[in-house]
N, C-alpha and C positions, 0 to 999 in steps of 0.2 A: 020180667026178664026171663029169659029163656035159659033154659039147663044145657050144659055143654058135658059131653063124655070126652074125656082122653083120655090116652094113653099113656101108664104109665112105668117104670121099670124099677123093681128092688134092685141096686146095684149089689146088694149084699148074697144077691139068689143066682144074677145073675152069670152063667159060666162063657157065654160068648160061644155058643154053638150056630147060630147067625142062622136056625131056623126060622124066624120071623122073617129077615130081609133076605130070604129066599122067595119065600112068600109074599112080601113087599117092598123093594128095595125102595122106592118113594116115601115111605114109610120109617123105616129101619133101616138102618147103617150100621155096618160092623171097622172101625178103622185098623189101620196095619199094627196096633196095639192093641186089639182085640175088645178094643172099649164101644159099647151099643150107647149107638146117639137115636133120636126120638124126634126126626125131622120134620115130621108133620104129624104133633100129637093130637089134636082136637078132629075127634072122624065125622067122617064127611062121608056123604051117601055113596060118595065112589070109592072111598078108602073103609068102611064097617065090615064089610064080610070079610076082608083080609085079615084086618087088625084082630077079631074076633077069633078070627082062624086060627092067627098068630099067639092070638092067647089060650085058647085050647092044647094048641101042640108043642108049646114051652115045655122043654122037658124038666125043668127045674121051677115053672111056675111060678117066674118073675114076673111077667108080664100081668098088667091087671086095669081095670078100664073104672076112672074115676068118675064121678059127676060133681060138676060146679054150677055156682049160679042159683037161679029157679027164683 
């Protein structure tokens, strides 16, 4: 079985600065409540360098990339 990475989010870190879905709005959504949804967490060769990206420039460093499976 093959190992899957997602993405995933502390909502406890999270402050809702919608840096990530600047950076991937396919990805990340921020709603008019300010709550981050995780629309497409399992990355995908088109969606890793964003998501990646998005987890680097979390300024509060919720964002954090899981592995399942294997």
């Amino acid at each position: 079985m093959a190992t899957r990475r997602q993405v995933v989010v502390d909502y406890g870190l999270c402050e809702a600065n919608a840096i990530c879905m600047g950076i991937n709005a396919d990805v990340f959504h921020l709603d008019d409540d300010d709550n981050l949804h995780i629309l497409q967490p399992e990355l995908t060769p088109e969606t890793e360098n964003d998501v990646l990206e998005a987890v680097r420039r979390c300024p509060r460093q919720a964002l954090s990339i899981v592995e399942e499976g294997g």
